[in-house]
C-alpha positions as CSV (number, residue, x, y, z in Angstrom):
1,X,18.5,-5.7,-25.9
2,X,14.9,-6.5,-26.1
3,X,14.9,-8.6,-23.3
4,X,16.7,-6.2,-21.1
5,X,14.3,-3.6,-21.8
6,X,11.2,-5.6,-20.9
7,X,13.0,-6.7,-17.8
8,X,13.6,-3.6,-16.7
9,X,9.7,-2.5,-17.1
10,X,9.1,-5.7,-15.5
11,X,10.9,-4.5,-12.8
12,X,9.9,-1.4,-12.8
13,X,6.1,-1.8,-12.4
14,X,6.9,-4.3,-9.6
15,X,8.2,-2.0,-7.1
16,X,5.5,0.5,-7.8
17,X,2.5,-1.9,-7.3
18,X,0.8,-2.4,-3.8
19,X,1.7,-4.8,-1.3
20,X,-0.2,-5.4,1.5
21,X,-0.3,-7.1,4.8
22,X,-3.0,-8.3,7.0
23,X,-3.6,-9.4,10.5
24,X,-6.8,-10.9,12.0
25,X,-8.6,-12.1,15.1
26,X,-8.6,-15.4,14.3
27,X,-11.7,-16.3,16.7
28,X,-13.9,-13.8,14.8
29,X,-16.4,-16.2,12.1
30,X,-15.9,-13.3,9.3
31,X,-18.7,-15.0,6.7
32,X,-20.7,-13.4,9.5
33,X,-19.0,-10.0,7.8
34,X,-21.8,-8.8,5.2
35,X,-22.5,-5.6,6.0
36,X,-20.3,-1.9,6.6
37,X,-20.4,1.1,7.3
38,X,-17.6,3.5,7.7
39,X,-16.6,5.5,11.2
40,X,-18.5,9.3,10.7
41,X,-15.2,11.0,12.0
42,X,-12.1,9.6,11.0
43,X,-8.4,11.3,10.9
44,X,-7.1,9.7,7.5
45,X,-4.5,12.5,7.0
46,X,-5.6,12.1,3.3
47,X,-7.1,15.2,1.5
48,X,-10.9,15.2,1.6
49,X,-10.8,14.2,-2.5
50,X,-8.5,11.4,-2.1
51,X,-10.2,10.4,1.4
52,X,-13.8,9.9,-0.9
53,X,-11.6,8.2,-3.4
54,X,-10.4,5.5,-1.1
55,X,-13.6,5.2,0.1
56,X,-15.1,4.7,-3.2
57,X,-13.3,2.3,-4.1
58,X,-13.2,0.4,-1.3
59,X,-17.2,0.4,-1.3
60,X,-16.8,-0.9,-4.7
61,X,-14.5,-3.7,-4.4
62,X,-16.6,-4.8,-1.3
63,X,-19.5,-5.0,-3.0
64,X,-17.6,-7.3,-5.5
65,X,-17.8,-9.9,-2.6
66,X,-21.1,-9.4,-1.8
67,X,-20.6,-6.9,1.7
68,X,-22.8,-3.8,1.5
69,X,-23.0,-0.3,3.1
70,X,-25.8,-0.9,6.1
71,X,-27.7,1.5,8.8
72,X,-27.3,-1.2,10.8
73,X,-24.1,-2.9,10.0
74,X,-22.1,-6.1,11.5
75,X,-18.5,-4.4,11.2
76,X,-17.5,-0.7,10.9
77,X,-14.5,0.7,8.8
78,X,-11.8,2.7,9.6
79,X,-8.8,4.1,8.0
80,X,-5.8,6.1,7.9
81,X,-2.5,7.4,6.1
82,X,1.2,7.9,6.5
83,X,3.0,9.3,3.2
84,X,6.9,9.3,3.7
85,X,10.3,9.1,2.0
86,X,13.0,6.6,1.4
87,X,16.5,7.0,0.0
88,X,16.8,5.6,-3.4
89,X,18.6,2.5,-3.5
90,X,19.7,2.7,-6.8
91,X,23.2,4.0,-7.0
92,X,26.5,4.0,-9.8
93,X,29.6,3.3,-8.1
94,X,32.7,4.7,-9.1
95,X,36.3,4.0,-8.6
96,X,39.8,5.4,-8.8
97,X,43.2,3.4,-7.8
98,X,46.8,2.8,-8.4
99,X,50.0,1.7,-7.2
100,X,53.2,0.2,-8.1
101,X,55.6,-1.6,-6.4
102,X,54.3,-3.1,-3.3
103,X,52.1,0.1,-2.4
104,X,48.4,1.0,-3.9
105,X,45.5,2.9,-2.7
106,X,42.2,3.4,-4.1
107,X,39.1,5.8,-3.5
108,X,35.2,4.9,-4.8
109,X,32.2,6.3,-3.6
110,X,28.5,5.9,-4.8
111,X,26.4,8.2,-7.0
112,X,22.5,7.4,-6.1
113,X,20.2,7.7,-9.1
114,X,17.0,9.6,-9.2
115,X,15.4,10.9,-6.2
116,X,13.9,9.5,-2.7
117,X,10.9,7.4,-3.1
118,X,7.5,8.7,-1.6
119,X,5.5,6.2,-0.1
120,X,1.9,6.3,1.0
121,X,1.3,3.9,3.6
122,X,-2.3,3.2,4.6
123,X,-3.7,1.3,8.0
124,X,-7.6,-0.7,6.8
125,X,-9.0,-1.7,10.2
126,X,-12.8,-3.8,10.1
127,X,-13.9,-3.4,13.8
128,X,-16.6,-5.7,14.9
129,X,-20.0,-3.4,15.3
130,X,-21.1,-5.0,18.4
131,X,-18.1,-4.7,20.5
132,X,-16.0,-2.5,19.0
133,X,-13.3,-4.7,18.7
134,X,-10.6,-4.6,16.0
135,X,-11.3,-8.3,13.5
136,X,-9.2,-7.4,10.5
137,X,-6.9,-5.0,9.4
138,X,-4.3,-4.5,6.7
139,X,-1.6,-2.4,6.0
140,X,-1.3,-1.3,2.3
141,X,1.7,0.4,1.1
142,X,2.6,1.6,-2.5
143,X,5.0,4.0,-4.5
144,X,3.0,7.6,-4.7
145,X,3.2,10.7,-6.5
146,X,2.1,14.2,-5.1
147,X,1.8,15.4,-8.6
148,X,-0.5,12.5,-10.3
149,X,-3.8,13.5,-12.5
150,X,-7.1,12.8,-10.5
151,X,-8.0,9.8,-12.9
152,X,-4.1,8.7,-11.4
153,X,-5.4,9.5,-8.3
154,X,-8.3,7.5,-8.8
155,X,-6.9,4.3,-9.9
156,X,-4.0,4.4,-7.7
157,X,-7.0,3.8,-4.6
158,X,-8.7,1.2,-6.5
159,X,-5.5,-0.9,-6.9
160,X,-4.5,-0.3,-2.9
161,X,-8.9,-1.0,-2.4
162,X,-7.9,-4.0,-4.8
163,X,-4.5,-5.3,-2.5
164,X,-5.8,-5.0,1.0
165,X,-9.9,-6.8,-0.4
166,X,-8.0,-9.1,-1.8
167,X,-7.0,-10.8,1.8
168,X,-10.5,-10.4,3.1
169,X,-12.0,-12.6,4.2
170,X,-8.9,-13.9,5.9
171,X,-8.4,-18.0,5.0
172,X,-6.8,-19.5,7.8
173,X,-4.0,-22.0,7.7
174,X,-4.9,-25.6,8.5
């Protein structure tokens, strides 16, 4: 019983985590990439607290590799949200049938457990300073709750921060 419990935590915890996805230019040289800054007017659809939370923490984990905010920097940041909801998938089926003879029939149908899942989807984008062309980008997409804490708040950014930094800089395939 043990086991099944720790299994379904296990479980649990990884559909909640952050997954992300990245696409790059692959003819941009991003070691090149030590310096930021981030757009001055961006639509992030996020609330202006969670908007500086993001931001914080994406600061912060850049700085982790050694890329700093800059005056004059070699790539600008830019980024933006989509929260929406999906069905639950989780569902108890239930069925009734009979028959005798050579006739039978039967009905089921599916109860879904718990509610629709909100997720907050959110679109990184590094766009070359000099050109204004897009380099990087990654799409980072986790389970989110409307009704989290602010220290939630704030370590649900770090770890989406955490997902999308961890793909940059991009290490192409030989």
């Amino acid at each position: 019983m043990k086991k099944v419990f720790l299994l379904l935590i296990v479980c649990v915890s990884a559909c909640t985590a952050p997954r992300a996805y990245v696409d790059y230019d692959k003819k941009v040289d991003f070691s090149q990439f030590k310096s930021f800054q981030f757009y001055d007017a961006m639509q992030t659809d996020l609330s202006e607290l969670d908007e500086n939370r993001f931001k914080e923490a994406l600061q912060s984990t850049l700085q982790q590799k050694s890329i700093v905010t800059s005056t004059n920097p070699v790539f600008k940041v830019n980024f933006y949200s989509k929260v929406y909801e999906v069905p639950s998938s989780t569902s108890i089926g239930l069925g009734v049938g009979g028959g005798g003879g050579a006739v039978g029939g039967g009905v089921s149908g599916g109860i879904p457990i718990g509610g629709n899942k909100i997720i907050m989807n959110i679109t990184l984008e590094f766009v070359n300073a000099t050109n204004n062309e897009l380099a990087w980008q990654a799409i980072i997409e986790a389970r989110f709750s409307p009704a989290m804490s602010p220290e939630q708040r704030t370590v649900f950014f770090q770890k989406m921060a955490q997902k999308a930094i961890a793909k940059f800089p991009p290490q192409p395939k030989s």
